[in-house]
Residue frames relative to the residue before (quaternion, step in Angstrom):
aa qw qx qy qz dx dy dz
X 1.0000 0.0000 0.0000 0.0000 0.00 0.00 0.00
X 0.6865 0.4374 -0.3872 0.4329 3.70 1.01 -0.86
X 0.5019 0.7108 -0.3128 0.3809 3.60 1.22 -0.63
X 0.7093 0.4033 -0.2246 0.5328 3.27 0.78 -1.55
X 0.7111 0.4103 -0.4364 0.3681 3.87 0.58 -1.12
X 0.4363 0.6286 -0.4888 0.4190 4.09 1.44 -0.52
X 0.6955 0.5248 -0.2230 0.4373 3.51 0.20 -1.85
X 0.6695 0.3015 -0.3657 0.5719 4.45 0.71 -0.79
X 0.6938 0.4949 -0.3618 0.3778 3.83 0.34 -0.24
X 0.7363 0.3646 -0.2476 0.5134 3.62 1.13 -0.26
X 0.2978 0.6793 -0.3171 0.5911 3.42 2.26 0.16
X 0.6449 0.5209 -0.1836 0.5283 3.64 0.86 -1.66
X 0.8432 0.4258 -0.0464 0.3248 3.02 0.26 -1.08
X 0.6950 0.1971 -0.4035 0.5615 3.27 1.22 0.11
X 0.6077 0.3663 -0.5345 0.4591 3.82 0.72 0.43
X 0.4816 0.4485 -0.5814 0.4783 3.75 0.54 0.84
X 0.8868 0.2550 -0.2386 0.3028 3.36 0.66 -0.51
X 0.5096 0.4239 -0.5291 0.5298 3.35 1.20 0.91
X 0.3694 0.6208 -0.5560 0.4111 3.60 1.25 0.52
X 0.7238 0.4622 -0.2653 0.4384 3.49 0.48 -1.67
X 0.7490 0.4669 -0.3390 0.3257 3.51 0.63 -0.94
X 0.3073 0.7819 -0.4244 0.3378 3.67 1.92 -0.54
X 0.8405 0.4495 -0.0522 0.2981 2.49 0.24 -2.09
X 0.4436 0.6565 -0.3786 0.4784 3.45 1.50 -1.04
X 0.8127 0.3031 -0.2007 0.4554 3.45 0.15 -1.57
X 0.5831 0.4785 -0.5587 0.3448 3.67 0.13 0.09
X 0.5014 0.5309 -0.4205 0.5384 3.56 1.06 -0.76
X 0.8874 0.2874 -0.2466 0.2630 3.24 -0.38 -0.68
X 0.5358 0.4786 -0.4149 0.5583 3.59 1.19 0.03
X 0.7045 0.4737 -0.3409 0.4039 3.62 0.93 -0.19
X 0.7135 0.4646 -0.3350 0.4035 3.31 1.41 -0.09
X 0.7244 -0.0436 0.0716 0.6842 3.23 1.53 -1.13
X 0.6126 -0.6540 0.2321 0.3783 3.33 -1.49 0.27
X 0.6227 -0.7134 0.1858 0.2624 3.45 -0.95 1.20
X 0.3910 0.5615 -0.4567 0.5685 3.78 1.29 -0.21
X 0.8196 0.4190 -0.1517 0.3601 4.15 0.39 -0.59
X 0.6107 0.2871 -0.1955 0.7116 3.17 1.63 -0.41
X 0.8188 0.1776 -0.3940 0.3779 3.61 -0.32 0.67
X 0.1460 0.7945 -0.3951 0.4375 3.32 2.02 0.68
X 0.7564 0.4104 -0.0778 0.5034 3.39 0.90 -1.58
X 0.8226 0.3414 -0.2310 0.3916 3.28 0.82 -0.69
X 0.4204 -0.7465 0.4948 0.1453 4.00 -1.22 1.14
X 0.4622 -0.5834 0.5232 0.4151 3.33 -0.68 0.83
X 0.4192 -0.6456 0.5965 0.2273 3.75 -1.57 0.27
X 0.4140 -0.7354 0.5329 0.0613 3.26 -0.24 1.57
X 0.1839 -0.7243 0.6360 0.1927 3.42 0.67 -1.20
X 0.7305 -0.2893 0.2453 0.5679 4.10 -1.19 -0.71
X 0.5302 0.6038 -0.5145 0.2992 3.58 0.61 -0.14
X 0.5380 0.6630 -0.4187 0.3094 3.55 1.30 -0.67
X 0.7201 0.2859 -0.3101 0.5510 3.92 0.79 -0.81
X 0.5878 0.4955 -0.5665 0.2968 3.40 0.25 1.05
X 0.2539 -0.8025 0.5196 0.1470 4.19 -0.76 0.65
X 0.7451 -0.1336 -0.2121 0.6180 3.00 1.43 0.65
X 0.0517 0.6998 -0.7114 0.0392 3.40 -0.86 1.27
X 0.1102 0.6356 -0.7639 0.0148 3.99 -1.65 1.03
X 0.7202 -0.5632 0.2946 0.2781 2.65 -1.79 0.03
X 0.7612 0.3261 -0.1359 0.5438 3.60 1.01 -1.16
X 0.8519 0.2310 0.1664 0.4396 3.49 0.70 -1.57
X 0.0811 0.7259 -0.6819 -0.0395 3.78 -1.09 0.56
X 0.3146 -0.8315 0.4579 -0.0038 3.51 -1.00 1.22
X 0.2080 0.8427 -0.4846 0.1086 3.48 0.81 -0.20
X 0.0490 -0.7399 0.6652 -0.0873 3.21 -1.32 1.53
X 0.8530 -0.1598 0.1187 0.4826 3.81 -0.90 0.75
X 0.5986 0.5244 -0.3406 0.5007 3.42 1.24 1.10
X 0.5401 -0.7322 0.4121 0.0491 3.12 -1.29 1.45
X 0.2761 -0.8135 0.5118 -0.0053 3.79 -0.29 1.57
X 0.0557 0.7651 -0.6414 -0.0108 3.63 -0.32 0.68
X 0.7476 0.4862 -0.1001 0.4413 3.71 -0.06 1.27
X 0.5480 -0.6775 0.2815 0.4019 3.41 -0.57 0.81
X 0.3390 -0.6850 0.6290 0.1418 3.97 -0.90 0.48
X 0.0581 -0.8376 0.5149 -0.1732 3.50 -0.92 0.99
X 0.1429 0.7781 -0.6075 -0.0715 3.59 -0.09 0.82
X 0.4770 -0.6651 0.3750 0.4354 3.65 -1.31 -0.02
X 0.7836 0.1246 -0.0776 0.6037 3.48 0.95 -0.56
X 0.2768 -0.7336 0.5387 0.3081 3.73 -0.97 0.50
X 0.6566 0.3404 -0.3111 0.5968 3.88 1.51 0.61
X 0.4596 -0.0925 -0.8787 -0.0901 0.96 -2.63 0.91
X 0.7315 -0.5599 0.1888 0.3402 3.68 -1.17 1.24
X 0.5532 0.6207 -0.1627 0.5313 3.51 -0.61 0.96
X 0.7560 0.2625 -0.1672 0.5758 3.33 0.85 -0.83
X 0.0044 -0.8448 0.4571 -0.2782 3.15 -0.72 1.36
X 0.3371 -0.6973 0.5506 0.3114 3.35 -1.19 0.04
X 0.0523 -0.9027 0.4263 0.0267 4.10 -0.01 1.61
X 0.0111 -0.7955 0.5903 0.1361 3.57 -0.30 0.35
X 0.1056 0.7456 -0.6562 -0.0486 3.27 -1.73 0.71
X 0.7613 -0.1186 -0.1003 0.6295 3.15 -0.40 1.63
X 0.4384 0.7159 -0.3814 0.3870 3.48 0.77 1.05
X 0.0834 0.8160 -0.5687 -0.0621 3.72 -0.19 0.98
X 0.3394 -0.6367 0.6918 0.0301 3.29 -1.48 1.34
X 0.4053 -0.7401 0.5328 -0.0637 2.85 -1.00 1.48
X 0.5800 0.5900 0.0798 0.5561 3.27 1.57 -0.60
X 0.1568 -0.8055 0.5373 0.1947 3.40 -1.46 0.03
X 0.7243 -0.5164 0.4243 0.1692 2.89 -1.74 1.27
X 0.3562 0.8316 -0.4260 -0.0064 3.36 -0.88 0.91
X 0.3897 -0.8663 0.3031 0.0758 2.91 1.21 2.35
X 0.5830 -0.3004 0.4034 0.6380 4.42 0.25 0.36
X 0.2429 0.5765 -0.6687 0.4018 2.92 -0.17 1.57
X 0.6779 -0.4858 0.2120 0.5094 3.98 -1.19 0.49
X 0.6458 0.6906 -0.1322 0.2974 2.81 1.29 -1.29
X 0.5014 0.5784 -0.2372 0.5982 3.41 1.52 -0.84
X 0.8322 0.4354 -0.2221 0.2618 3.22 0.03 -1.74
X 0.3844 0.7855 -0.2540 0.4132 3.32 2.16 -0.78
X 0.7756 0.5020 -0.0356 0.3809 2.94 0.21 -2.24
X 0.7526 0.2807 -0.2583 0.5367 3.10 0.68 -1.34
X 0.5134 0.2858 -0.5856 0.5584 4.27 0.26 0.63
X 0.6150 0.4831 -0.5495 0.2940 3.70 -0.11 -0.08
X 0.6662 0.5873 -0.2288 0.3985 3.37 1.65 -1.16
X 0.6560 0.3297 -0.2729 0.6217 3.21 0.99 -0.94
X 0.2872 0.5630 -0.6540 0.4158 4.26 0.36 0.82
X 0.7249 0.5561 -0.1202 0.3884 2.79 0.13 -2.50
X 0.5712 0.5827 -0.3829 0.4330 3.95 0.40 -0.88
X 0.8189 0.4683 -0.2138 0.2536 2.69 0.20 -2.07
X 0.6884 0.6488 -0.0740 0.3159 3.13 1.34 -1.17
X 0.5284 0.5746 -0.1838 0.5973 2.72 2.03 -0.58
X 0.4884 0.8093 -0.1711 0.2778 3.39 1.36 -1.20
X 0.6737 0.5665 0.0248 0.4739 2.39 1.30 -2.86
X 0.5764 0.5200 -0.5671 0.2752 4.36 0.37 -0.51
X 0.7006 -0.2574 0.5379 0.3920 3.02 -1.79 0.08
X 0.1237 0.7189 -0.6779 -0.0913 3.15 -1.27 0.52
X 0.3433 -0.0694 -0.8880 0.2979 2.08 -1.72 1.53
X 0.1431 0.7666 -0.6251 0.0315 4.16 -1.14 -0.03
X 0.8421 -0.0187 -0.1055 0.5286 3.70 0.00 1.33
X 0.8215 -0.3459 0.1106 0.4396 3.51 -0.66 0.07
X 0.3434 -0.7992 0.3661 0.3308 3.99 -0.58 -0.46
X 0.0719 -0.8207 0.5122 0.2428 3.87 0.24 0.28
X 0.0435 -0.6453 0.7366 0.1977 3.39 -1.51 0.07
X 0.8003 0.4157 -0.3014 0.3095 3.50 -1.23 0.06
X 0.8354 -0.2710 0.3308 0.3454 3.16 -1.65 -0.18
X 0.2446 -0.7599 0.5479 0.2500 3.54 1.26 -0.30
X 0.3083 0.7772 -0.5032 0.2185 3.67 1.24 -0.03
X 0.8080 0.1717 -0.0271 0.5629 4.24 -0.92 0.48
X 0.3295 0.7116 -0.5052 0.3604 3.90 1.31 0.23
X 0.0878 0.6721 -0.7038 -0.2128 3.38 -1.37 0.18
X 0.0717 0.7934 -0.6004 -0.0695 4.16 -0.53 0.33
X 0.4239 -0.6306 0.6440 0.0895 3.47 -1.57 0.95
X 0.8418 -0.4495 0.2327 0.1873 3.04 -1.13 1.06
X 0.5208 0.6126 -0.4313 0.4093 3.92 0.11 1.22
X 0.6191 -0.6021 0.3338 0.3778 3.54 -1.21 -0.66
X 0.1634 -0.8139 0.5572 -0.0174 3.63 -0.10 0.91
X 0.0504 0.7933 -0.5968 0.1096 3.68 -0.89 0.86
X 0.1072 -0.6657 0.7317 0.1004 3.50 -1.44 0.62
X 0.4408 -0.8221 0.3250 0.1554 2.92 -1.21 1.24
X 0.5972 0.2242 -0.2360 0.7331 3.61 1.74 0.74
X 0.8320 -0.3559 0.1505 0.3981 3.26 -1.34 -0.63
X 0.3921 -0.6116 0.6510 0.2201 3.97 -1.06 0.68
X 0.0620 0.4606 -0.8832 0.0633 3.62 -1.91 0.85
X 0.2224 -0.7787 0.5376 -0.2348 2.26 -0.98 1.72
X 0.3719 0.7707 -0.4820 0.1883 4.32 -0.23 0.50
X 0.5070 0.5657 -0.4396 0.4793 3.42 -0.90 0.48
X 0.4842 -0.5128 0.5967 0.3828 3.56 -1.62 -0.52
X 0.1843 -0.6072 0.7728 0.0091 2.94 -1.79 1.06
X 0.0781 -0.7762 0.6216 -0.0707 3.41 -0.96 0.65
X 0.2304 -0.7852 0.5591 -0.1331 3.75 -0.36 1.87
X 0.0492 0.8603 -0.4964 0.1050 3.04 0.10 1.55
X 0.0343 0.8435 -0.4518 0.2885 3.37 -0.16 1.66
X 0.1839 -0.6193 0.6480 0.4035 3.49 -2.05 -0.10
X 0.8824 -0.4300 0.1146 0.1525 2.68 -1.60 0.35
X 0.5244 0.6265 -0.1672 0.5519 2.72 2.13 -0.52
X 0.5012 0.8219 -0.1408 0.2311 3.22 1.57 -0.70
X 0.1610 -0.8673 0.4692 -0.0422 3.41 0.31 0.91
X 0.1853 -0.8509 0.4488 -0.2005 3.34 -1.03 1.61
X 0.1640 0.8181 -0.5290 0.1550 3.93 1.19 0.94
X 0.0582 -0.6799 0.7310 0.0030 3.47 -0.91 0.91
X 0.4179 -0.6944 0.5857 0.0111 3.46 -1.18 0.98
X 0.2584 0.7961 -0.5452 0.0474 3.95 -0.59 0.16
X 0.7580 0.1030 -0.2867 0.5768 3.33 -0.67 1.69
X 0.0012 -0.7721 0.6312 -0.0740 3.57 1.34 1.24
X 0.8856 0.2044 -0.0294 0.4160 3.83 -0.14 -1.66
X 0.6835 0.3058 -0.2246 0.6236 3.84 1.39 -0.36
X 0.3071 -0.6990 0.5388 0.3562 3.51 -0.98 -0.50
X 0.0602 -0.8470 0.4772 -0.2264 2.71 -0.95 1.59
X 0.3093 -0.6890 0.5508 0.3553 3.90 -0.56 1.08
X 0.4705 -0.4288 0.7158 0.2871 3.19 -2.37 -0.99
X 0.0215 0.7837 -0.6196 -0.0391 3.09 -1.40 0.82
X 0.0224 -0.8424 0.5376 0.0280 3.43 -0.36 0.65
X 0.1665 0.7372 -0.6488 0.0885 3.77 0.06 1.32
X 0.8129 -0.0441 -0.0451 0.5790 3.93 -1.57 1.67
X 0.1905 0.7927 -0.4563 0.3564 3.67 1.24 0.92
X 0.2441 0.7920 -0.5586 0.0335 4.21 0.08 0.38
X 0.2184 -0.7336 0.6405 0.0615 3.69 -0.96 0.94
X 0.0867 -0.8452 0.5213 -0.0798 3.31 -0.61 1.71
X 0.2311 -0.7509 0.6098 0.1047 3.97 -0.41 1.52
X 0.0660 -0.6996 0.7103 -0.0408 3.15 -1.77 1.40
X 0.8304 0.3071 -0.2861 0.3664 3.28 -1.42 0.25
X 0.6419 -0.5059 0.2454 0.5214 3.46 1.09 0.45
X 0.2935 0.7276 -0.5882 0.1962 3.48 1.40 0.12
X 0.2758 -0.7147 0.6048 0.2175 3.69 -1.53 -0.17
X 0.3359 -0.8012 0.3489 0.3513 3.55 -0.67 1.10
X 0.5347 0.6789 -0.3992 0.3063 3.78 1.13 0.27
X 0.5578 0.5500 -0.3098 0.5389 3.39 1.87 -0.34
X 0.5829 0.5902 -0.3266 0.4530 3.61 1.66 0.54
X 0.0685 0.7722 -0.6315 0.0122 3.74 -0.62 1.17
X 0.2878 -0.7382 0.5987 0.1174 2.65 -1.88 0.83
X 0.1709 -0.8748 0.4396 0.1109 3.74 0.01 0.68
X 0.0160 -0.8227 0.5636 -0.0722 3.74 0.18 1.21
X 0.5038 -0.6279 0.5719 0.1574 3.18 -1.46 1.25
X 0.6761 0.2704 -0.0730 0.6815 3.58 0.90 -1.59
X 0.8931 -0.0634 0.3194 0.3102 2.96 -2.41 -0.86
X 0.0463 0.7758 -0.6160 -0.1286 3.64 -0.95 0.43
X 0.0011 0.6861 -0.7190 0.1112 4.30 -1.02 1.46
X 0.0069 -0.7109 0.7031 0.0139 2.49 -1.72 1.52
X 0.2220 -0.7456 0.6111 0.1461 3.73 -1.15 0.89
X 0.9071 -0.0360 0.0397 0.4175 3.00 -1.22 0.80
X 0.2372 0.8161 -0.4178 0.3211 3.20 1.19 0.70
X 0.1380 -0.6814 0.6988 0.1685 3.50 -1.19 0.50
X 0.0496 0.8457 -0.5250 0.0817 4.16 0.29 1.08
X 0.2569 -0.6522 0.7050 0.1078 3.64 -1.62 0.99
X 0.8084 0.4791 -0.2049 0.2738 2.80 -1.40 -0.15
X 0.4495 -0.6905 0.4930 0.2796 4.25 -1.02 0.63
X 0.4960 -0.6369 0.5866 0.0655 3.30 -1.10 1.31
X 0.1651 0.6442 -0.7468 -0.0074 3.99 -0.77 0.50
X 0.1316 -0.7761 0.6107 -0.0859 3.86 -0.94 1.53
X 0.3648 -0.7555 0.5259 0.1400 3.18 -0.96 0.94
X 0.5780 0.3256 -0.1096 0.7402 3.21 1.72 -0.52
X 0.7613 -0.2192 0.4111 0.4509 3.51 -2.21 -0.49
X 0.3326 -0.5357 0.7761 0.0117 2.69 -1.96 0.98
X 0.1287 0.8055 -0.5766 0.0476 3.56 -0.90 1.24
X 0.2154 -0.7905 0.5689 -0.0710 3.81 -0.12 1.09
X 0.0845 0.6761 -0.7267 0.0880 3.92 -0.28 1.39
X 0.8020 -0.0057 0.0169 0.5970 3.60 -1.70 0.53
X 0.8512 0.2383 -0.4184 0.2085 2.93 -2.34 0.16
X 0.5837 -0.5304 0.4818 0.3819 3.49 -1.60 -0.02
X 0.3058 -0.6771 0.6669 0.0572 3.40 -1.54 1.03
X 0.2178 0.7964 -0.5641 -0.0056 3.58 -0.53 0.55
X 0.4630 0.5066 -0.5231 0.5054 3.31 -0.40 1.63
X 0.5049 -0.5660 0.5178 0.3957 3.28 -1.80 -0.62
X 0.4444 -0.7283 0.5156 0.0781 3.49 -1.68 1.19
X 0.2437 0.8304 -0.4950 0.0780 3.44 0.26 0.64
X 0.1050 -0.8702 0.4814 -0.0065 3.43 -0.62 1.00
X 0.2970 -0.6804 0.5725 0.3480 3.88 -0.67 -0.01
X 0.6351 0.3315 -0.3616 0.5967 3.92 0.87 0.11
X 0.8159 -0.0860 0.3194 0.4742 2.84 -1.77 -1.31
X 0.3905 -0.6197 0.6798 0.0368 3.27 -2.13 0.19
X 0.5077 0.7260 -0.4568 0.0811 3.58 0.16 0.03
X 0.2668 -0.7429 0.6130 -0.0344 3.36 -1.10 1.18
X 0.0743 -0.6401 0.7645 0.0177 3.38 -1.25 1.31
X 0.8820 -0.2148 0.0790 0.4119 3.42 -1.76 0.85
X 0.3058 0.6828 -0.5581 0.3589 3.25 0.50 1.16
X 0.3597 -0.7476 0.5546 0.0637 3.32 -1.57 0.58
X 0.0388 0.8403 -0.5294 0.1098 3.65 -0.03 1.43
X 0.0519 -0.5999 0.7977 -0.0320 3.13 -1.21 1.25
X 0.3835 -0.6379 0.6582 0.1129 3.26 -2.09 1.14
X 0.6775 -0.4537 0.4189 0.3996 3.14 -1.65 0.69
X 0.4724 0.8384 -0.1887 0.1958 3.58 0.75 -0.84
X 0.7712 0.2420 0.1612 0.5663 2.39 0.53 -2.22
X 0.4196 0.6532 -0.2867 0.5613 3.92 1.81 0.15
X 0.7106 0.3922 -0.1903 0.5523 3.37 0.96 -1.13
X 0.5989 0.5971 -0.2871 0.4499 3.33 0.86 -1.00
X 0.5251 0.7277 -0.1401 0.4185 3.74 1.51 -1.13
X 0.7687 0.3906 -0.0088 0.5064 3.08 0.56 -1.93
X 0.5761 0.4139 -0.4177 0.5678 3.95 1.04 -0.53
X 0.0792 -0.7269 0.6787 -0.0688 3.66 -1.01 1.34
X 0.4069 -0.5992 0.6154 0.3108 3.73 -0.86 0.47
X 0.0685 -0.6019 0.7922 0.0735 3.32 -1.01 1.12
X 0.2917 -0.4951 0.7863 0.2270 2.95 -2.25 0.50
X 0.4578 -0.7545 0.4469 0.1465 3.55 -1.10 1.54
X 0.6820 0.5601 -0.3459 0.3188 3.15 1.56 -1.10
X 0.6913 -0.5216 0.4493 0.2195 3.57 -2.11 1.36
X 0.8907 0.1912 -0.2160 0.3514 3.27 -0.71 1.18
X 0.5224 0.6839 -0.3296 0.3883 2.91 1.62 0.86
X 0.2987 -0.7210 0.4006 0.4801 3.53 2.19 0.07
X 0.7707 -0.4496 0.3461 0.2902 3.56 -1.85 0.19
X 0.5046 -0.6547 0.5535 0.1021 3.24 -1.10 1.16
X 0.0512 -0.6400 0.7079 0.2945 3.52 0.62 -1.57
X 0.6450 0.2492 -0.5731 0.4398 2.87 -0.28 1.56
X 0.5002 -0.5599 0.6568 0.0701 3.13 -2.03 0.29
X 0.1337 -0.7094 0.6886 0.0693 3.56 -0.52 0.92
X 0.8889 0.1919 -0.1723 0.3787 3.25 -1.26 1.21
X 0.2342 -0.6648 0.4839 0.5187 3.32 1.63 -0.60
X 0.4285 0.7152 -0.5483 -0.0655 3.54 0.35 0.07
X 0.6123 0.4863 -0.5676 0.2577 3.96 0.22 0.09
X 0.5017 -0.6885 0.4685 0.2340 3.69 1.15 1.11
X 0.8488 -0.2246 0.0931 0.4694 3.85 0.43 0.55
X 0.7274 0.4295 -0.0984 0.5260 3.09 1.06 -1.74
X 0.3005 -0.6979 0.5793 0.2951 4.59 -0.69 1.74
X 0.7267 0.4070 -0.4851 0.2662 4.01 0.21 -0.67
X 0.5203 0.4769 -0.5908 0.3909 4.25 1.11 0.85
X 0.8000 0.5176 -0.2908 0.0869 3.52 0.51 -0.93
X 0.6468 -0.6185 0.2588 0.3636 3.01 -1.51 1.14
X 0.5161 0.5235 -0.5706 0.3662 3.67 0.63 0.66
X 0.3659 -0.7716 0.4402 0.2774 3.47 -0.63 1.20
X 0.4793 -0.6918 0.5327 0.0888 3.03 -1.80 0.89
X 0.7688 -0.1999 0.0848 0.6015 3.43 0.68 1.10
X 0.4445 0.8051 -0.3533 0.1715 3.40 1.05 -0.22
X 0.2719 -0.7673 0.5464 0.1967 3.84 -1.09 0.31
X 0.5366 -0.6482 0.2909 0.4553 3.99 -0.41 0.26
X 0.6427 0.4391 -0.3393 0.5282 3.23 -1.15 0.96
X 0.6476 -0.0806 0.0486 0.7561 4.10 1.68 -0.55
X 0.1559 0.7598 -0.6311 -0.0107 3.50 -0.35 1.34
X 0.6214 -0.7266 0.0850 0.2805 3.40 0.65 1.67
X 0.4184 0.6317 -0.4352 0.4864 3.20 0.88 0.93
């Protein structure tokens, strides 16, 4: 009975939210064109964002490094769990705890919502995306993506990157010697991947946050983003840094005072993308702290 009332409440809940998103997108296709107006705009993670790996039943971790908080929804039906061998979490455990259970309805929000575009909705890829460069917008294959080579996400920082896979079929991700490279000051956390099915990378050098309808499976290479899965999670010698703990990275303590030369950093974020506004001086002396 608790199973079935779970299963009518996440029913509810995604046809409230391809309601909200309807509407979202009619507004915007009526003001401007829609590959350009939702370019700019990030799905809303909600609490799932400070998690680097959130699934539903299970996290696996073998001889691989966790940077970030860990999250299962439920710690039943026995068995399902959060397992580590020779695995160091950086991060904290939070086995169907509130906190889990939060996140992971925040995750399946964010899914759903993603779920809900128009399809067709932004451009179409086919292939290997291999030697690709793409600028900020929405990009979809209409089943499943294998995926290898370099990509290269050439962006500002504001810039905003949703790729779709299994828009009109269902369809996993594969990523095999797969590496996602960020230019122009893009950032690889302002990168989603919407998956219909299962999402595995090998040996992969990956950016950007996974949203899976299925398992998340992560062999060798570095992962840099957030893992969110509606199954399992399981990582072999793989390297995972959360969005989280990235942001958390990038916020340096500037000292403000004039005549102390550049910090590399930005107080406030204030040069809004662009290093020759910000109030961290640029070689400057007092009275012209080069900026």
């Amino acid at each position: 009975m608790k199973n079935l009332q779970m299963v009518k409440m996440h029913t509810l809940h995604r046809l409230t939210a391809r309601f909200a998103v309807i509407v979202l997108f009619a507004a915007l296709l009526s003001a401007v064109p829609f590959h350009a107006a939702f370019a700019k705009t990030a799905p809303a993670l909600g609490s799932a964002a400070s998690f680097a790996i959130l699934a539903g039943p299970a996290v696996t971790c073998t001889d691989s490094n966790i940077t970030g908080d860990v999250g299962i929804f439920s710690p039943v039906p026995p068995g399902s769990s959060v397992t580590q061998t020779n695995c160091t979490i950086n991060g904290t455990i939070h086995a169907g705890d509130a906190s889990a259970v939060t996140a992971y309805n925040d995750f399946l929000s964010a899914f759903d919502a993603l779920d809900a575009l128009p399809a067709p909705s932004g451009q179409m890829l086919t292939g290997t995306l291999a030697d690709l460069t793409l600028t900020p917008g929405v990009y979809w294959f209409d089943a499943a993506a294998e995926l290898t080579g370099q990509l290269t996400l050439d962006g500002p920082a504001d810039g905003v990157w949703i790729f779709k896979i299994g828009t009109i079929e269902p369809g996993a991700l594969t990523g095999t010697n797969f590496s996602v490279v960020m230019e122009g000051g893009g950032l690889p956390c302002n990168v989603y991947w919407w998956v219909a099915e299962a999402a595995t990378m090998t040996d992969s050098a990956f950016q950007g946050t996974i949203l899976a309808g299925a398992a998340i499976t992560i062999t060798r290479g570095t992962f840099n983003g957030d893992a969110l899965a509606q199954a399992e999670v399981t990582l072999t010698g793989a390297t995972i840094t959360g969005c989280e703990q990235t942001r958390q990275a990038g916020r340096n303590r500037c000292n403000q005072g004039v005549g102390n030369g550049p910090e590399d950093c930005d107080p406030g974020n204030s040069n809004q993308g662009d290093p020759s506004r910000s109030n961290d001086e640029l070689g400057g002396t007092p009275g012209n702290p080069g900026r």
